[in-house]
The first five atom37 places (N, CA, C, CB, O) and aatype in JSON, in Angstrom:
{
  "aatype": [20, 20, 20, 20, 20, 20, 20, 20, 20, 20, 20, 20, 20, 20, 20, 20, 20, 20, 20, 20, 20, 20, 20, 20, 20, 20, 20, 20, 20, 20, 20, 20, 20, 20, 20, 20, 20, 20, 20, 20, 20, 20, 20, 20, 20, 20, 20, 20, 20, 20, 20, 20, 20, 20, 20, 20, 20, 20, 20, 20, 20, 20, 20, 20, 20, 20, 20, 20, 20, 20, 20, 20, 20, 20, 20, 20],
  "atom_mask": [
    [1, 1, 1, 1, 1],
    [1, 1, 1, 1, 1],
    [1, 1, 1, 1, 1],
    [1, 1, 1, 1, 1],
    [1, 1, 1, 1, 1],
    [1, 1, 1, 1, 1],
    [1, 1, 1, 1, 1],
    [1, 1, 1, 1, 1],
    [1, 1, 1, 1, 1],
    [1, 1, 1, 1, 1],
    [1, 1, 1, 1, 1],
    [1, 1, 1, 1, 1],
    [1, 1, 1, 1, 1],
    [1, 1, 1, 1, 1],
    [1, 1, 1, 1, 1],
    [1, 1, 1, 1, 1],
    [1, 1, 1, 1, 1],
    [1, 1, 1, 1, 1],
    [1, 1, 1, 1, 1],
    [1, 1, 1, 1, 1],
    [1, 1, 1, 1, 1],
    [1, 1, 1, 1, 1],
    [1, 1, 1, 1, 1],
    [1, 1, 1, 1, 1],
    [1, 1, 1, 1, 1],
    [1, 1, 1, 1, 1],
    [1, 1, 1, 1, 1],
    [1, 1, 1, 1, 1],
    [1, 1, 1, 1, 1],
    [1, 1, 1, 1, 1],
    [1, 1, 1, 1, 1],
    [1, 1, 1, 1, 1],
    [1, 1, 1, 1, 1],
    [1, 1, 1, 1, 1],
    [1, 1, 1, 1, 1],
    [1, 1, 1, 1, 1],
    [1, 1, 1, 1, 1],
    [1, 1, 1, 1, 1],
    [1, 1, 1, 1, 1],
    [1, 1, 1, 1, 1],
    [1, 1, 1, 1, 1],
    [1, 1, 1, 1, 1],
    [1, 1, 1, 1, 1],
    [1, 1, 1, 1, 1],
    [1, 1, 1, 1, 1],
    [1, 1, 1, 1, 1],
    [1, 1, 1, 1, 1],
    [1, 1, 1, 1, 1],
    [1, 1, 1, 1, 1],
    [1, 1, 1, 1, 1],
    [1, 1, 1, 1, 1],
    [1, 1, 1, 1, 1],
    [1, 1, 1, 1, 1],
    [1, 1, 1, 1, 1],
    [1, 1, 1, 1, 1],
    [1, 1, 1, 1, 1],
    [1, 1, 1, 1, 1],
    [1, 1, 1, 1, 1],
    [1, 1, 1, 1, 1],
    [1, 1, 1, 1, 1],
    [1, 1, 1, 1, 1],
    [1, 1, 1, 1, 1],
    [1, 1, 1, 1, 1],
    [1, 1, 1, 1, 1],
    [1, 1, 1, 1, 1],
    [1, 1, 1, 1, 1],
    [1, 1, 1, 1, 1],
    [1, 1, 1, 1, 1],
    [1, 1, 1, 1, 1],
    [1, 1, 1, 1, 1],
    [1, 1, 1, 1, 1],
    [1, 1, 1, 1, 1],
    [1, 1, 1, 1, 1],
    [1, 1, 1, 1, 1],
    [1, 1, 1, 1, 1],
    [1, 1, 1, 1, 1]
  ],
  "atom_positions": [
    [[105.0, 130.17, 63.6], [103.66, 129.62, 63.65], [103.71, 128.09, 63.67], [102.82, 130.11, 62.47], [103.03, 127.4, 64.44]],
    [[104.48, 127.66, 62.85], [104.86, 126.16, 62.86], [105.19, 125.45, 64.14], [106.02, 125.97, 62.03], [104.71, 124.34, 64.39]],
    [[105.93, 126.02, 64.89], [106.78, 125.92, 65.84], [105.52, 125.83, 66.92], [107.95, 127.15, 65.91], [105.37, 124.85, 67.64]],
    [[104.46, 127.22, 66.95], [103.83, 126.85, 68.2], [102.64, 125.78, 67.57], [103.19, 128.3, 69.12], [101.61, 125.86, 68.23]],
    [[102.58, 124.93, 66.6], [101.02, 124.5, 66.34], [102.16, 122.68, 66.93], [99.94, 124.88, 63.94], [101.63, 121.76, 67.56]],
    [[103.31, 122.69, 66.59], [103.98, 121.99, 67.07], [104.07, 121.52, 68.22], [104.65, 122.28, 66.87], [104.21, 120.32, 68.46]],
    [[103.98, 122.6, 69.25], [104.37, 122.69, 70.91], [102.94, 122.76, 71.56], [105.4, 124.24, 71.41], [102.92, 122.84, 72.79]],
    [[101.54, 122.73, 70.78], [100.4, 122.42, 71.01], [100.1, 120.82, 71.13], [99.71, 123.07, 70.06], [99.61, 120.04, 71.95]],
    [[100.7, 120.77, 69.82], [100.63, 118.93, 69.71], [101.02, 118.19, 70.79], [101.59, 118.26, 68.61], [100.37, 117.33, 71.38]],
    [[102.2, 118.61, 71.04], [103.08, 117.24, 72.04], [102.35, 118.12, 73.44], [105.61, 117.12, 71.97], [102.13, 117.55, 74.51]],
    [[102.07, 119.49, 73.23], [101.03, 119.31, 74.87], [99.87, 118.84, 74.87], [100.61, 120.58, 75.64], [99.4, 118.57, 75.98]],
    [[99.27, 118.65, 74.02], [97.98, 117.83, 73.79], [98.2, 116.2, 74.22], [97.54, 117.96, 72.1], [97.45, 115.58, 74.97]],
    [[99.26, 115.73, 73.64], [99.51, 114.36, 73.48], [100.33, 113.93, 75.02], [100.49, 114.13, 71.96], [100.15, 112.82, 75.51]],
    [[101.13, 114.84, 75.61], [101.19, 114.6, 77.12], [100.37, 114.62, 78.38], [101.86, 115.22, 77.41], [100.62, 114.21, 79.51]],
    [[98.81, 115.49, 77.6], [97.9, 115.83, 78.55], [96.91, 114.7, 78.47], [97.32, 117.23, 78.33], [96.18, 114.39, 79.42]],
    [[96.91, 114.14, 77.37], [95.64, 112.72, 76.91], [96.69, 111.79, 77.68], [95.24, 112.13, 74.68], [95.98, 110.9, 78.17]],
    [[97.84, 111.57, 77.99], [98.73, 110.1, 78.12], [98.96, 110.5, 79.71], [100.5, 109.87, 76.93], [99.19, 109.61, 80.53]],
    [[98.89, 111.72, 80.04], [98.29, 112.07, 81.93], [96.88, 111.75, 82.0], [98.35, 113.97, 82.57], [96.62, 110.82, 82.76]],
    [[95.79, 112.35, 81.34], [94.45, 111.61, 81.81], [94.15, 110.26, 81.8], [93.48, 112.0, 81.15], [93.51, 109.57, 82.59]],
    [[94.86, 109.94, 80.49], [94.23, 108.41, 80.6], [95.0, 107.23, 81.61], [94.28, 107.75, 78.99], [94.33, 106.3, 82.06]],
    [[96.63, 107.38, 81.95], [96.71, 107.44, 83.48], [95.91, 107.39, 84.52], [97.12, 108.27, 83.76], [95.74, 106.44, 85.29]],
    [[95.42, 108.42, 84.55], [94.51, 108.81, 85.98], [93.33, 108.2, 85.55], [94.22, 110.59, 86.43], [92.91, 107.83, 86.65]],
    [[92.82, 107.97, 85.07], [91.16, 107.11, 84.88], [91.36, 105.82, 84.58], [90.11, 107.62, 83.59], [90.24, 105.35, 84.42]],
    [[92.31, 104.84, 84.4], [92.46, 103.49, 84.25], [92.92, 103.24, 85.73], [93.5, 103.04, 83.02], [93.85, 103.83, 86.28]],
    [[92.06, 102.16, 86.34], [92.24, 101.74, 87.84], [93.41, 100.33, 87.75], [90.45, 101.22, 88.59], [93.18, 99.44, 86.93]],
    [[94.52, 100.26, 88.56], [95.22, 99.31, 88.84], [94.7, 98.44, 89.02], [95.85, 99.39, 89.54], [93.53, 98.47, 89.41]],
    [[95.36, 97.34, 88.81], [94.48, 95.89, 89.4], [95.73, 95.74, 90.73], [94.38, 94.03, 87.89], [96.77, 96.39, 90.83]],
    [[95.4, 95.09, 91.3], [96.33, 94.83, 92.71], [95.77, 93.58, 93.14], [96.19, 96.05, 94.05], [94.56, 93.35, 93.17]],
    [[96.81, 92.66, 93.51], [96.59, 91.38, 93.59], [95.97, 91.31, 95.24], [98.05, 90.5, 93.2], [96.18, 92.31, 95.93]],
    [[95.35, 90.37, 95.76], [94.9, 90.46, 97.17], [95.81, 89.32, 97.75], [93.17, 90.23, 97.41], [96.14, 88.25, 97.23]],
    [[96.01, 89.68, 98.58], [96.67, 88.63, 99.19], [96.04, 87.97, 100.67], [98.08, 89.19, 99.37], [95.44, 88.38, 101.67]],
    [[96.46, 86.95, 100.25], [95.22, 85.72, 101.15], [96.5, 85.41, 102.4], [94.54, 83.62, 99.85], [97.71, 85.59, 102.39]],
    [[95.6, 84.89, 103.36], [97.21, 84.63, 104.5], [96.25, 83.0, 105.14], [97.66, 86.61, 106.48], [95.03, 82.91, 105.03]],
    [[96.79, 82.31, 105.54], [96.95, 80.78, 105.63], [97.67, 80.75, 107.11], [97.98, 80.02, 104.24], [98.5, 81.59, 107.46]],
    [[97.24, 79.7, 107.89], [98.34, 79.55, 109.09], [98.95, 78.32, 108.89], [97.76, 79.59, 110.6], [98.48, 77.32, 108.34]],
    [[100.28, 78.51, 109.51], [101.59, 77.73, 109.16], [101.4, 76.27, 109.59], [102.93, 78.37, 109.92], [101.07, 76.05, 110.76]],
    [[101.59, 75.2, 108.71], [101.29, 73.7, 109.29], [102.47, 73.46, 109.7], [100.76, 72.5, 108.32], [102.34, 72.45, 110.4]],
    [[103.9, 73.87, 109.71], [104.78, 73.33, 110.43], [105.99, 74.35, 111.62], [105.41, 72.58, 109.29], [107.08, 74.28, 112.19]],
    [[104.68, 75.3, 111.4], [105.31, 76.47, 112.96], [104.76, 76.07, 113.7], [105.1, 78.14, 113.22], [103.55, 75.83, 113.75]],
    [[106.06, 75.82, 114.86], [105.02, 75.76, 116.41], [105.54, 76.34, 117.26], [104.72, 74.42, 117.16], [106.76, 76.48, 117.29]],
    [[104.46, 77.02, 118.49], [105.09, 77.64, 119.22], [104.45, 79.29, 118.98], [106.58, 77.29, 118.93], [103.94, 79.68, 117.93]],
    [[104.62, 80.14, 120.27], [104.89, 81.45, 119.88], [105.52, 82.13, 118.69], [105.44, 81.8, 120.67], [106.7, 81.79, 118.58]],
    [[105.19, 82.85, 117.93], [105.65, 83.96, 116.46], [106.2, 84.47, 117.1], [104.76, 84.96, 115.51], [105.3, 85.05, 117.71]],
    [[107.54, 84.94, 117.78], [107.92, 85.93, 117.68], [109.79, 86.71, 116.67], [107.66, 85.95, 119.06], [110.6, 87.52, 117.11]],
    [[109.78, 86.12, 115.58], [110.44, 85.87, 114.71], [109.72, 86.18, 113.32], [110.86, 84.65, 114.95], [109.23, 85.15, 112.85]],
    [[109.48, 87.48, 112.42], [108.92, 87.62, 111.24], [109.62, 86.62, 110.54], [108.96, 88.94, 110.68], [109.09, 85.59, 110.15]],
    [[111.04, 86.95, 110.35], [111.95, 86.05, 109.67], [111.89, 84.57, 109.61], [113.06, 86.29, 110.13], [112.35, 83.88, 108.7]],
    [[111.27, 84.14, 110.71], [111.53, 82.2, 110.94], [110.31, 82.02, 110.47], [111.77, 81.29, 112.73], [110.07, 80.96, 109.89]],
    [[109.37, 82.93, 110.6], [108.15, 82.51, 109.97], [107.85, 82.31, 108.75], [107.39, 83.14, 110.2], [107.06, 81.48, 108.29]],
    [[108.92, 83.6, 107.86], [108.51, 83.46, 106.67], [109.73, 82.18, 106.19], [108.48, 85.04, 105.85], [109.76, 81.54, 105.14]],
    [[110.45, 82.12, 107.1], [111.0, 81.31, 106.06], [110.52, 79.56, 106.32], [112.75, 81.6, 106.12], [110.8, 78.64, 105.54]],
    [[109.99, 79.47, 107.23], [108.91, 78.27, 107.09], [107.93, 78.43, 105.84], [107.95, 78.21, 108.46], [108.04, 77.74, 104.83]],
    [[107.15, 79.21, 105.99], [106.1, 79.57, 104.94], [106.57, 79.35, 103.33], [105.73, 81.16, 105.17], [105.89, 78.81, 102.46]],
    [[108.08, 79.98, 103.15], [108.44, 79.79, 102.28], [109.03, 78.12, 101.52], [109.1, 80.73, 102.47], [109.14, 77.64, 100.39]],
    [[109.3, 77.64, 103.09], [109.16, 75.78, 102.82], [108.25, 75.17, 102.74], [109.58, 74.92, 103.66], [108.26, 73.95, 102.56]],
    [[107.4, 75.76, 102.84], [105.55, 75.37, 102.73], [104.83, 75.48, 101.04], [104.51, 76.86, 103.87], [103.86, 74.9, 100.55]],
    [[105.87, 76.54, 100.44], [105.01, 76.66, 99.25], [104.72, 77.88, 99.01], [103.85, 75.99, 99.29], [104.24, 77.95, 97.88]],
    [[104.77, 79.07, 99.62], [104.15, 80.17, 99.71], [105.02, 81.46, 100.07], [103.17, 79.92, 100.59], [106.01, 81.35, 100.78]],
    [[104.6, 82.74, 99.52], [105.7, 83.67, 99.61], [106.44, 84.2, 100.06], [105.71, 84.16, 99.49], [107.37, 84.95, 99.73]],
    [[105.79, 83.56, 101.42], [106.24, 84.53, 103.04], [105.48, 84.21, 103.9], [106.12, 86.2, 103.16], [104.6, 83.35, 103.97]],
    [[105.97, 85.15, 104.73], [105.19, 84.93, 106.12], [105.21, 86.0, 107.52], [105.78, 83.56, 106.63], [106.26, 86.5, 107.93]],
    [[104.29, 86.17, 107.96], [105.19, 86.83, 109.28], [104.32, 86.34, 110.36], [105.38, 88.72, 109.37], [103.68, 85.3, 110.2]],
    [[104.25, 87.02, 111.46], [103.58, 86.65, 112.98], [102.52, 87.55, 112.89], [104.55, 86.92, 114.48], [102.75, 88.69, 112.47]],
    [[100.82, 87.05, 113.38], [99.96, 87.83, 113.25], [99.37, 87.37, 114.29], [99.35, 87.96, 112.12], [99.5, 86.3, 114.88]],
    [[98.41, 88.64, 114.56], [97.72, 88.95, 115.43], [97.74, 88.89, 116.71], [97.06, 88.62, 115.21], [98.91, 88.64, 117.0]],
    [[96.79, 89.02, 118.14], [97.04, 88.55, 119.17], [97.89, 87.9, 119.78], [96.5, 88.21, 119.27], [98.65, 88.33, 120.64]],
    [[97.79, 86.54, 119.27], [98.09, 84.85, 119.65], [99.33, 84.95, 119.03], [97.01, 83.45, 118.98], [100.21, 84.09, 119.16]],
    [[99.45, 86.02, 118.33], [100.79, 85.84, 117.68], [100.97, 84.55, 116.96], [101.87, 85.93, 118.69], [101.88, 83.83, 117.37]],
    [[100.27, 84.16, 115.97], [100.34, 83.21, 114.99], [101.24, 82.96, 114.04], [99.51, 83.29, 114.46], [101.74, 84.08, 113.92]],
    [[101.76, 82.33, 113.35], [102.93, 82.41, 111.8], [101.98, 82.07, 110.89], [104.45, 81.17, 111.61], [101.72, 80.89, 110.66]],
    [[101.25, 83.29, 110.13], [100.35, 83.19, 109.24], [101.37, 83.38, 107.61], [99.1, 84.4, 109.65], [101.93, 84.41, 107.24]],
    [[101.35, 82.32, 107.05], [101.8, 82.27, 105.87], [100.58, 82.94, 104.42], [102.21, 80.67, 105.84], [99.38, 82.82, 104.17]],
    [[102.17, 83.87, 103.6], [100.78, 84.59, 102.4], [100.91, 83.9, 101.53], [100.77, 86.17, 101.69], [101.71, 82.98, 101.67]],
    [[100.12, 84.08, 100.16], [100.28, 84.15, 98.88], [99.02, 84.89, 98.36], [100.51, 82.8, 98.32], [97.96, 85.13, 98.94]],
    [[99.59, 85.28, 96.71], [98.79, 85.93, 96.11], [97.04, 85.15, 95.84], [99.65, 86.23, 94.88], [97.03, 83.93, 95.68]],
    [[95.75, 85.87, 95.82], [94.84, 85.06, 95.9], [94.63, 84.73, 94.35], [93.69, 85.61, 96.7], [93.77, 83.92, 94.0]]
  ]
}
C-alpha cells in the first residue's frame, strides 16, 4: 500500500512539471535585419556577408531578398 500511494506521488509530481511546461509560453527573441554599410555589390556569398556584418557589430548576416542584398541581423 505504501509502495503504490508512493508511485501516485511521483506520478502526480511528473504530471504537474509536464503541464506546467505546456502552459508557460517561451519568450523568443525577434530578430531585426539592417542592410550592410560596407557590402557592395551583388550577395551572392551567405558567408562574406555575414562575415562583414559581423565587422559591423552584429551577429551575422546573409543575402536577402530579390536584389539580393547583405542584410545584416541582430537580436531586437
Amino acid at each position: 500500500m505504501e509502495l503504490k500511494k508512493a508511485s501516485l506521488c511521483v506520478l502526480f509530481a511528473v504530471l504537474l512539471l509536464l503541464a506546467s511546461r505546456e502552459t508557460v509560453p517561451g519568450t523568443e527573441a525577434k530578430l531585426c535585419r539592417y542592410p550592410s554599410s560596407t557590402f557592395w555589390g551583388p550577395c551572392v556569398s551567405d558567408a562574406h556577408c555575414a562575415e562583414k556584418c559581423i565587422k559591423e557589430g552584429f551577429g551575422g548576416g546573409d543575402c536577402h531578398g530579390v536584389r539580393r542584398r547583405c542584410m545584416c541581423q541582430k537580436l531586437c
